[in-house]
Each structure stands twice: as structure tokens, then as C-alpha cells.
KEKEDO-82272 format. One record per residue (C-alpha): y, x, z. Coordinates in steps of 0.02 Angstrom, whole numbers, plus 32768, in hexadecimal, padded with zeros to 4 digits. Each point is the difference from the previous one (the first is absolute). Layout:
REM KEKEDO-82272
+------+------+------+
!    v !    u !    w !
+------+------+------+
!    Y !    X !    Z !
...
+------+------+------+
This chain:
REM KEKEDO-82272
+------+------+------+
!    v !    u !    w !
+------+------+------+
! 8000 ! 8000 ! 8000 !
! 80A2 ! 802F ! 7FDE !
! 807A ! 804F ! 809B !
! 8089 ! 7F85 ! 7FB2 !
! 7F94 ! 7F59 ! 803B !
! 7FFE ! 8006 ! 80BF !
! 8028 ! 7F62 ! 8061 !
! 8036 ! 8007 ! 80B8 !
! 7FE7 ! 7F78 ! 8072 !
! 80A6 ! 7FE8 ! 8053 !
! 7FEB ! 7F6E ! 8079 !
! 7F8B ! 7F60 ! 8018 !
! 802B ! 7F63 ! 804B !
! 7F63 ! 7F8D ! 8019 !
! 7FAF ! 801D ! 7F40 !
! 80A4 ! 8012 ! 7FBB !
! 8020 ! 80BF ! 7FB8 !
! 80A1 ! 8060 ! 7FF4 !
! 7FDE ! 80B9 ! 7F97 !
! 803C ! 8078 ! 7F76 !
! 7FAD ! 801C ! 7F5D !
! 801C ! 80A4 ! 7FAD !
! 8017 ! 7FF7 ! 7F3C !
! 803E ! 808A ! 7F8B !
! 808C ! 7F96 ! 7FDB !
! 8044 ! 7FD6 ! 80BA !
! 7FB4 ! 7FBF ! 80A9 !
! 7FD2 ! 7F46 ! 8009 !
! 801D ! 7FBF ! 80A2 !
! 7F97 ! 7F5E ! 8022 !
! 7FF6 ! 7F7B ! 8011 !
! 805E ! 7FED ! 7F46 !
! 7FF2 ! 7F80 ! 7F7B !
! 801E ! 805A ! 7F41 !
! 8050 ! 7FA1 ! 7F85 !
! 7F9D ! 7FE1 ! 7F46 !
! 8041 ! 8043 ! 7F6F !
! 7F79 ! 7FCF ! 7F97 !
! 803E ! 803E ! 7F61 !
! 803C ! 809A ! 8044 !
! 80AB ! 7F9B ! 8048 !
! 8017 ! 7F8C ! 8091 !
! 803F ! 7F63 ! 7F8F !
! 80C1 ! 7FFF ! 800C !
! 800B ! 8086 ! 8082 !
! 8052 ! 80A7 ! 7FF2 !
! 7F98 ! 80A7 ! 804A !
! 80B2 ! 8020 ! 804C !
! 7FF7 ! 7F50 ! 8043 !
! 7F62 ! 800F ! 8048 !
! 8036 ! 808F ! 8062 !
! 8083 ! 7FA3 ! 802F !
! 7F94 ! 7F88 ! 803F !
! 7F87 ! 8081 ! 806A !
! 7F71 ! 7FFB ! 7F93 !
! 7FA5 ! 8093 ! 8006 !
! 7F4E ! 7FE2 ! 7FB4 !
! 7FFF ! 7FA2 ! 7F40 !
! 7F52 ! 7FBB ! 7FAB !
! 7FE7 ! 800B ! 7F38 !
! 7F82 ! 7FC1 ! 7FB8 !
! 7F77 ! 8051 ! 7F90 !
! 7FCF ! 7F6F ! 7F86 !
! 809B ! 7FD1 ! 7FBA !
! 8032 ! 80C8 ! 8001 !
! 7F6A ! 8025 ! 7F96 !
! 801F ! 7F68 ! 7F82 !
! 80C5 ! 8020 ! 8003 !
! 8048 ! 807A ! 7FD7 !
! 7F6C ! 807D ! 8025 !
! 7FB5 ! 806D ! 80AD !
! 8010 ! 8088 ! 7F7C !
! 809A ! 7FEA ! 7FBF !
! 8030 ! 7FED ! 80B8 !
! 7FB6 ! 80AC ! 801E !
! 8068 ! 8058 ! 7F6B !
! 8099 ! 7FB1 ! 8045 !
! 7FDE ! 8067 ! 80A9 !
! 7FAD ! 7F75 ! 8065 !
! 8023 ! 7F59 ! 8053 !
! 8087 ! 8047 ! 8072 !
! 805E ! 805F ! 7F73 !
! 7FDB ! 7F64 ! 7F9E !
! 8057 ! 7F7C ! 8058 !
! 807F ! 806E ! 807D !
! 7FA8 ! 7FD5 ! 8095 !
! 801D ! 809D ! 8073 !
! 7F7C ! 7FC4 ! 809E !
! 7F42 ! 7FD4 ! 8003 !
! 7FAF ! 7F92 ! 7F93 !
! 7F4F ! 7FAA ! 7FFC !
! 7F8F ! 7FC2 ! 7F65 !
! 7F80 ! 7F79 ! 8007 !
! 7F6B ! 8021 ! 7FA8 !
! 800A ! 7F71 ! 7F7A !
! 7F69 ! 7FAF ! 8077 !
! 8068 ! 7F56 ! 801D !
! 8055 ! 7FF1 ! 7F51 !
! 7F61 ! 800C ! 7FB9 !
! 7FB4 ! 7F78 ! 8079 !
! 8084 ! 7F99 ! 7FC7 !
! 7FDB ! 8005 ! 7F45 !
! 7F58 ! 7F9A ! 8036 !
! 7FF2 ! 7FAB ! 7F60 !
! 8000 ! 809B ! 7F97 !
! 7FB3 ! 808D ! 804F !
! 7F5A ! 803F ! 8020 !
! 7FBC ! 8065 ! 809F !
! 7F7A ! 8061 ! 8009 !
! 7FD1 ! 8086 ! 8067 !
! 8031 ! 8081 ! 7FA9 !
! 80B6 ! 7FAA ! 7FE0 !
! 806E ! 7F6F ! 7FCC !
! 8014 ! 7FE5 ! 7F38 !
! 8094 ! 7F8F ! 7FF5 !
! 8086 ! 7FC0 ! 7F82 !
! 80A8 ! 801E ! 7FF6 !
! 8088 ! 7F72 ! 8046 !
! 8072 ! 8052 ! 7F7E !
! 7FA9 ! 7FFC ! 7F59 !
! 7F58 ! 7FDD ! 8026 !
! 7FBD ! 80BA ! 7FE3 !
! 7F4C ! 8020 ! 8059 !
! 800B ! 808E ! 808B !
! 7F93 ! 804A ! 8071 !
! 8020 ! 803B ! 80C6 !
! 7F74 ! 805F ! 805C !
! 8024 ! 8060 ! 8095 !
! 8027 ! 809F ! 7FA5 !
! 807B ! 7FAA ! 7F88 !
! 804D ! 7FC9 ! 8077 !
! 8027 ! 80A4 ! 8071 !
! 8026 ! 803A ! 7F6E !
! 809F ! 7F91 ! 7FD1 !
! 8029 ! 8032 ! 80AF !
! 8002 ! 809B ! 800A !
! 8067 ! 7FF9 ! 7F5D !
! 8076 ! 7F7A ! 804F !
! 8009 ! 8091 ! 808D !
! 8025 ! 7F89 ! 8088 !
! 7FE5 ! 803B ! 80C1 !
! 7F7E ! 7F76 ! 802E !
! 7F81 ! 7FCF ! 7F93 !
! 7F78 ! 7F84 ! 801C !
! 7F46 ! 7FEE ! 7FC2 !
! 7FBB ! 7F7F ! 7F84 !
! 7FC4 ! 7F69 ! 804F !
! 7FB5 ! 7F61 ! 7FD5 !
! 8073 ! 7F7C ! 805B !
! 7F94 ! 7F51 ! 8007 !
! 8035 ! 7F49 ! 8023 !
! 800C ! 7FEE ! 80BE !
! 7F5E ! 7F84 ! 8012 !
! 7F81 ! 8034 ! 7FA4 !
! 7F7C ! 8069 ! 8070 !
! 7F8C ! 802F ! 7F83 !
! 8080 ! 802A ! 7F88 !
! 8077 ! 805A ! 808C !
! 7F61 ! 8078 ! 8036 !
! 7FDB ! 802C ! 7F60 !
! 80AB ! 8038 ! 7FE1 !
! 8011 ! 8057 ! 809D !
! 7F7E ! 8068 ! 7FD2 !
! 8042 ! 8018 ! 7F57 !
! 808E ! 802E ! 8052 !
! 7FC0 ! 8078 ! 807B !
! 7FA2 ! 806A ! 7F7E !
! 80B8 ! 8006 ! 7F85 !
! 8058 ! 8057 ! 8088 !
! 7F84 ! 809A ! 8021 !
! 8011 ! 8008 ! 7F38 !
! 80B7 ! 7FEF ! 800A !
! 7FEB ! 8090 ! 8097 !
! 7F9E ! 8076 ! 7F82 !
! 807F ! 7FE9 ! 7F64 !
! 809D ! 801A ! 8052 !
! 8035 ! 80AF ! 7FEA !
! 80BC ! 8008 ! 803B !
! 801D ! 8039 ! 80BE !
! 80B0 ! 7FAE ! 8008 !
! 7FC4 ! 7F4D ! 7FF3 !
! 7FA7 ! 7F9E ! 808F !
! 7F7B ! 7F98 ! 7FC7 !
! 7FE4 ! 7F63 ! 8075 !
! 7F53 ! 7F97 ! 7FED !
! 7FF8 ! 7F46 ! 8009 !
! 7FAF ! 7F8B ! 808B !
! 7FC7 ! 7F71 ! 7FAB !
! 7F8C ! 7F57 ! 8047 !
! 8050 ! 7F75 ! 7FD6 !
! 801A ! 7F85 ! 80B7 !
! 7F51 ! 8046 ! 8034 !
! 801A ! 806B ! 809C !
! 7F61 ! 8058 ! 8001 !
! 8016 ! 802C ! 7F41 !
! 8098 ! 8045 ! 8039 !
! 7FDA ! 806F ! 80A2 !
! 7F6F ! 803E ! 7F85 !
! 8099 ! 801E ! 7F79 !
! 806E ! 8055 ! 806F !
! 7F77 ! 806E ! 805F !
! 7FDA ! 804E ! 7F41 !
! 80B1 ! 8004 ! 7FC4 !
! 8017 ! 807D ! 809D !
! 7F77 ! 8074 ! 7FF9 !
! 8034 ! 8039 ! 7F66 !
! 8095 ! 8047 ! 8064 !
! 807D ! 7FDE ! 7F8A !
! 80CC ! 8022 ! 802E !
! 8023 ! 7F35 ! 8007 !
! 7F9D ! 7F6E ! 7FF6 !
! 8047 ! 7F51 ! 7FB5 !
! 7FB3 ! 7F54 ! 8024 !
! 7FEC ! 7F96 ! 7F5F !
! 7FC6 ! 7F50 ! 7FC8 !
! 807C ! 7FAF ! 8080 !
! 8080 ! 7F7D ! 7FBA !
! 7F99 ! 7FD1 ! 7F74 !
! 7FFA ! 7F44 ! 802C !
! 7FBD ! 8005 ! 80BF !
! 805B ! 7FC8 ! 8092 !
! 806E ! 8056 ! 8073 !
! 7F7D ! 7FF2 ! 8086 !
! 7F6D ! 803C ! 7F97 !
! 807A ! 809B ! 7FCA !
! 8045 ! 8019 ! 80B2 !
! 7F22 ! 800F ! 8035 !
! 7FDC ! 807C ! 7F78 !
! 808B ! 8063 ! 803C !
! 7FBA ! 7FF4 ! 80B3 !
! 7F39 ! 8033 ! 7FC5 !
! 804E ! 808D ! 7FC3 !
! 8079 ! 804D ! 8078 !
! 7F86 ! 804A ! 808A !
! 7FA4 ! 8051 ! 7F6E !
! 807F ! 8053 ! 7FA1 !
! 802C ! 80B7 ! 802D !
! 80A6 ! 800C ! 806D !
! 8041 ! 80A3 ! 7F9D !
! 8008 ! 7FA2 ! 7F69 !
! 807A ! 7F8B ! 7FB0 !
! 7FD6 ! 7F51 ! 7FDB !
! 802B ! 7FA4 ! 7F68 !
! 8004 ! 7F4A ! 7FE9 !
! 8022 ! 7FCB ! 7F64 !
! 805B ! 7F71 ! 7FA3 !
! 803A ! 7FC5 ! 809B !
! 80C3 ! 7FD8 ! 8024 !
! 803A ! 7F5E ! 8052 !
! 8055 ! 8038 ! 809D !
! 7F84 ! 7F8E ! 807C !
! 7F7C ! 806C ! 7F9B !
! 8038 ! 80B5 ! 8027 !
! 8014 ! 7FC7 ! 80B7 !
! 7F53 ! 7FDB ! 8019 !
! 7FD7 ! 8089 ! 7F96 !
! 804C ! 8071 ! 807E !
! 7FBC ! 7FAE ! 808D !
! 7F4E ! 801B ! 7FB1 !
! 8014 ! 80C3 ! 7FD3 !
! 8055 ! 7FFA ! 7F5F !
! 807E ! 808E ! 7FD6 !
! 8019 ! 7FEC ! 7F35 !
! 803D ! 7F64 ! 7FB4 !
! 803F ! 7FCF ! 7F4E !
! 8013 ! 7F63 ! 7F9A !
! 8056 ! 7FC5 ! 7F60 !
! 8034 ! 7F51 ! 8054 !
! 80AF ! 8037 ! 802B !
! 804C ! 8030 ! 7F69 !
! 7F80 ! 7F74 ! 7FA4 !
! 804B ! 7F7E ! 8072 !
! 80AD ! 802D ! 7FDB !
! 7FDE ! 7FFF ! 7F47 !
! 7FCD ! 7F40 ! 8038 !
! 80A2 ! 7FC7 ! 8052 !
! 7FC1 ! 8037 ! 80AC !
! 8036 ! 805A ! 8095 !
! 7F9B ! 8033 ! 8097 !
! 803C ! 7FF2 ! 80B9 !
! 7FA1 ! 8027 ! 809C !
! 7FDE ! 7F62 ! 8016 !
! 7FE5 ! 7FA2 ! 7F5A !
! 8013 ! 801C ! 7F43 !
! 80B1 ! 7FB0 ! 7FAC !
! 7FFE ! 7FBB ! 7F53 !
! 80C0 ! 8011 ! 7FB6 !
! 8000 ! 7F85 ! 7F8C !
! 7FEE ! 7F81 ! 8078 !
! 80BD ! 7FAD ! 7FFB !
! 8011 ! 7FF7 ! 80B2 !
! 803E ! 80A4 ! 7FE7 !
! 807E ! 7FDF ! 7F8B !
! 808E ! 8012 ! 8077 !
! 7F9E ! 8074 ! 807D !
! 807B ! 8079 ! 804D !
! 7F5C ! 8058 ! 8074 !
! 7FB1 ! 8093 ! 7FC2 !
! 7F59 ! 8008 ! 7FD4 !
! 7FDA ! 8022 ! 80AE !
! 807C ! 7FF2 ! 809D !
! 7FFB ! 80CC ! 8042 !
! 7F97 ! 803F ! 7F7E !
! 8058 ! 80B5 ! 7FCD !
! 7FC3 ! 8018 ! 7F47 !
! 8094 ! 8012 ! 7F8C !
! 7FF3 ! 7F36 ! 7FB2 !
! 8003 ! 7FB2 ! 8092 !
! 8090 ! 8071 ! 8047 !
! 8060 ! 7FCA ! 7F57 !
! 7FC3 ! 7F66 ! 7FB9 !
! 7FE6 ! 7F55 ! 802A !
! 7F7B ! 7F82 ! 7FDD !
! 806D ! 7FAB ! 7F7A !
! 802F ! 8088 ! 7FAE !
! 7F55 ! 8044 ! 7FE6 !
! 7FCB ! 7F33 ! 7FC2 !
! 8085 ! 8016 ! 7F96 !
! 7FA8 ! 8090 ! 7FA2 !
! 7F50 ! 7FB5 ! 800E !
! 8036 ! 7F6A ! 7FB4 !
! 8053 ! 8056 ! 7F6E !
! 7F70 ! 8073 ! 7FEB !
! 8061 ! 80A9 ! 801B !
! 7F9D ! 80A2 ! 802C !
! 8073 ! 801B ! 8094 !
! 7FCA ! 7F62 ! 8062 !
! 7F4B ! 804D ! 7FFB !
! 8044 ! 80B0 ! 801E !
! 804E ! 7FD7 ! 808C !
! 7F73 ! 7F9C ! 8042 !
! 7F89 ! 808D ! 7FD8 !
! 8066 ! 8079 ! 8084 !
! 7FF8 ! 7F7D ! 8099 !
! 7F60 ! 7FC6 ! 7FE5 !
! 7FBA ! 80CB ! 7FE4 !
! 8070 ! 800E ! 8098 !
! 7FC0 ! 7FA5 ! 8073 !
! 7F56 ! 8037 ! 7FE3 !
! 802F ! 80BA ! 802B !
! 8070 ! 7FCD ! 8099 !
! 7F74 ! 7F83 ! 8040 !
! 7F78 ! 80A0 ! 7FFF !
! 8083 ! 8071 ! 8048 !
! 8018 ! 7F8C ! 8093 !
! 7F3E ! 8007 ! 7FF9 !
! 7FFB ! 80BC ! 8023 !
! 8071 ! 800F ! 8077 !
! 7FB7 ! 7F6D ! 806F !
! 7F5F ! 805B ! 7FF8 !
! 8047 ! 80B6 ! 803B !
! 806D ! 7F83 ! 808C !
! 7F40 ! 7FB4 ! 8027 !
! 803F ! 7F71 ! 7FE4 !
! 7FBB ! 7FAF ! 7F58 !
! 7FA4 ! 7F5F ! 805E !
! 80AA ! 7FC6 ! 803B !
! 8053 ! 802A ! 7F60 !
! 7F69 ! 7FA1 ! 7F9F !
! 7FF7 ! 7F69 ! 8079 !
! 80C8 ! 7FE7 ! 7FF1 !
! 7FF4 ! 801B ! 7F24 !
! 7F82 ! 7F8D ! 7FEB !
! 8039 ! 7F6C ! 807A !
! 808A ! 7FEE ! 7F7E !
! 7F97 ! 800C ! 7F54 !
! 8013 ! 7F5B ! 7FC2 !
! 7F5D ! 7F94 ! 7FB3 !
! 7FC2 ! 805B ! 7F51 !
! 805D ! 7FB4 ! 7F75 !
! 7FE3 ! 7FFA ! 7F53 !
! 7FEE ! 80AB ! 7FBC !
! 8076 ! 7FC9 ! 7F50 !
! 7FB4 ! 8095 ! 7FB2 !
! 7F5B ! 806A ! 7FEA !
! 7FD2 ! 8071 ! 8086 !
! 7F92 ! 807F ! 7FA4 !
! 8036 ! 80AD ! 7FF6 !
! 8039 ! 8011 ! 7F4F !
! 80B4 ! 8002 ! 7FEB !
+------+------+------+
């Protein structure tokens, strides 16, 4: 393993973690959620914005990449960080999920996936390898292994893929060859707790630098997510960093905390404000509504991002409504915003031993799951 990928356990409070990831690009200090820039950019969002904004880890991800514009051409352009002027750590998926979500025109096997492209309907083929090796050409600092992601019910199915899964990763393990990218593996087993202790007991005797916990908002509920994430925790090495992925409603990272979880990312906020719709701590906001047509409040009364110290509510309808970028820019910042401020509150409650209270108080307020108005998978 690379000297660069050390993570130090700071502080715990109950099963919450506080710690510091080491990356060639910068420390990570966790708990963090990382914004998606799945095409290389977070959708209306600046790199200087998003430092701005405290982000310090961003995702990319390696299907679209490959199809558009190229991991190669990517490569001969110096890399993803060269690429897009993002100075600080990045991550890749693996392709796993995008692939899972082409279900109607791919095929798995157990060598690989054999899938067509969304763009022009071109026939392509992942296997482990392939996909290090777009990686490793993308050059990000985290990397994860090819998985097989499965539907969140089906036992049979969900085994069979975990298995699948299992033997991809010590492939991935034996065709990386760069020593400046962490590779993470993949817990996978569906709701099934035993599939996933058994998961997570392989995942870390491979000893890899970070482990990341997959097949979780896939269509399952928040309690059947929130007990996968507790089968796991007491089995999962504490000198490693956890990864949950997709995951990014605020009541979500909470309880991920609470259960162990130190990595977060999801494409719902920027999504969301593509959609008309802000996020508060307490419930989600959709700006067209006119009851906001003469809405002097900000977004959110106190919040410190740089819309709601600016703009009000009917300003920002007043762009929605007219369909200008801005209105979804400047959603885009608060909603990325309170994300990051919501998991720095997170950290430091855990090194003040103090994350039960903090949790307890958060999600008293969380109002009743509303309708989501948009997709919540991960491609954005």
C-alpha cells in the first residue's frame, strides 16, 4: 500500500467516527460528503466555487468518462485533475452501478458486463481489468473495484452477485499497477444481514486502504439501509475509511454517521436543484410553488451559504419560473452547501462526544418523506 493512504482515527462518539484520510492530493477529514461531477464537472458549479463551499473530496464517474470524451484522451490531457481544474482529491466509481442500471441492455457474466451504449447504442465490454484500467488512466486518488450491484430483494440473485462481486475485486487487486491510487472493494448483500457480515468479513481481509458499502439506496427502505449499515460496522476494520455510496439526503448522512459511516456522496443535490428544489434541514422546498412569489426569507433562516445570505425565495422563483441557469446555480450552491456544513457539524459533534445529542435533536425536526420530484440514482 501506498505511504500516501493512511487514515487516522481521530475520535469516536458511540459508532460515530471522526478521522483523517491521507490522499496525494490533500488530507480528507471525515466525516465528508463529495460532491458528483459525473462528467468530469459538478453541474453548474465552479471548482473555485466548490472550494468556496469546503468541498474537499469530488467523485467522477468511469462510464460516462470512457463513452465521452475518452479515459484515454483524459490521460493525454494529463489526468482528471489537470482535466477539469480540480486541485484536491477525487474518487471514481467503477462503472458497477451505471452498468446495473442499463438492465435492459447489458449482459453479466462472470467474467464481465457486455453492455450498450446510452449514447449511440455502441456494444462495450467492462471486466475488472478494463475497468482499473480507465482508472488508472482517469488517475483519480480513490478508485473502486467492479461490482455487480443487484436489486435489493432478490436473495438468490443478491448471493450470486456478491460472490461475483467478491472474486472482481481480488482481480481488480492484481491489475492495478499505480501506487498513487487507493483501490476500495465493495460490500454488497442486498437487505440480507448475514450476506452482508459474510460481504464485509471478505472485503476486509483483502486489507485494502478503504472499504465502501454498496447496493444501498437502490429501492429499499431507510430502515432496511440503516440494518445493513449496522451488520456491517462491528466487522469492518477501524483503520480504514468507510464509503457509503449514493447516499445524500441530510436525515441519511446522520444515521450514516451514527452507524460508522465516514464517506458520503450523492448526485441529489445539484439533481434536485436542476428540478426546482431546495433542501433544508428539515424538508426539501420546491420554488415554483407560488407561495413564494413574494417570499422575502431566504432559502433557509441562518443558513450561511452565499444564496441565502443574498437572495430571497422570490427572487430565485423568479428564475425557476423563467427557466434561467442562475436559479439552478444558485440552488446548486445551498443545497451542495448544506450537505458539507451538515457533515461538518457531524465531525465535530463526534470529536465533542456528542453525536447522539446532535442526532436525536436533527432528526426530531426531519419532516415526513415527501415526494422525491426527481430520480434518486446516481447518474447526474
Amino acid at each position: 500500500m501506498n505511504n500516501s493512504f493512511t487514515f487516522q482515527l481521530q475520535a469516536r462518539s458511540g459508532r460515530g467516527r471522526a478521522g483523517v484520510f491521507q490522499t496525494p492530493h490533500g488530507p480528507l477529514q471525515t466525516p465528508i460528503f463529495a460532491p458528483v461531477g459525473t462528467l468530469a464537472t459538478v453541474k453548474g458549479i465552479h471548482p473555485a466555487q466548490l472550494t468556496e463551499l469546503g468541498a474537499s473530496l469530488v467523485l467522477a464517474n468511469t462510464y460516462h468518462l470512457y463513452l465521452r470524451p475518452s479515459d484515454t484522451l483524459i490521460a493525454e490531457m494529463g489526468g482528471l485533475h489537470k482535466f477539469m481544474q480540480w486541485p484536491g482529491p477525487m474518487l471514481t466509481d467503477s462503472g458497477g452501478f451505471q452498468v446495473f442500471s442499463l438492465a435492459s441492455s447489458r449482459k453479466i457474466d462472470d467474467e464481465g458486463v457486455t453492455f450498450k451504449s446510452h449514447i449511440d447504442g455502441s456494444m462495450h465490454r467492462f471486466t475488472p481489468e478494463k475497468s482499473v484500467q480507465i482508472q488508472e488512466n482517469l488517475g483519480a486518488d480513490i478508485i473502486m473495484a467492479f461490482d455487480e450491484c443487484a436489486t435489493p430483494y432478490d436473495r438468490a440473485y443478491i448471493e450470486k452477485a456478491m460472490e461475483r462481486t467478491h472474486a472482481w475485486v481480488v482481480r481488480c487487486q492484481q491489475a492495478k499497477t499505480r501506487s498513487d491510487q487507493a483501490l476500495f472493494g465493495i460490500v454488497q448483500g442486498g437487505i440480507y444481514s448475514d450476506l452482508r457480515k459474510r460481504s464485509a468479513e471478505f472485503i476486509a481481509s483483502l486489507d485494502l486502504p478503504g472499504i465502501a458499502i454498496g447496493g444501498l439506496s437502490v429501492g429499499e427502505t431507510k430502515a432496511e439501509m440503516n440494518q445493513a449499515l449496522e451488520a456491517v460496522d462491528p466487522i469492518l476494520p477501524d483503520d480504514k475509511p468507510r464509503y457509503l455510496m449514493g447516499v445524500g439526503m441530510p436525515q441519511d448522512l446522520v444515521n450514516g454517521v451514527l452507524r460508522g459511516v465516514d464517506i458520503f456522496d450523492c448526485v441529489l443535490p445539484t439533481r434536485l436543484a436542476r428540478h426546482n428544489a431546495a433542501m433544508t434541514r428539515t424538508a426539501r422546498l420546491n420554488l415554483v410553488n407560488a407561495m413564494y412569489t413574494r417570499d422575502e426569507r431566504p432559502i433557509e433562516e441562518g443558513c450561511t451559504c452565499s444564496t441565502c445570505q443574498h437572495f430571497t425565495r422570490a427572487y430565485i422563483r423568479h428564475l425557476v419560473v423563467c427557466k434561467e441557469i442562475l436559479g439552478a446555480i444558485l440552488l446548486s450552491i445551498h443545497n451542495l452547501h448544506i450537505l458539507l456544513q451538515i457533515t461538518r457539524e457531524l465531525r465535530q459533534a463526534v470529536l465533542e462526544d456528542r453525536l447522539q445529542a446532535y442526532a436525536d435533536d436533527f432528526l426530531s425536526k426531519v419532516q415526513p418523506d415527501q415526494d422525491p420530484l426527481v430520480s434518486e440514482d446516481r447518474r447526474d
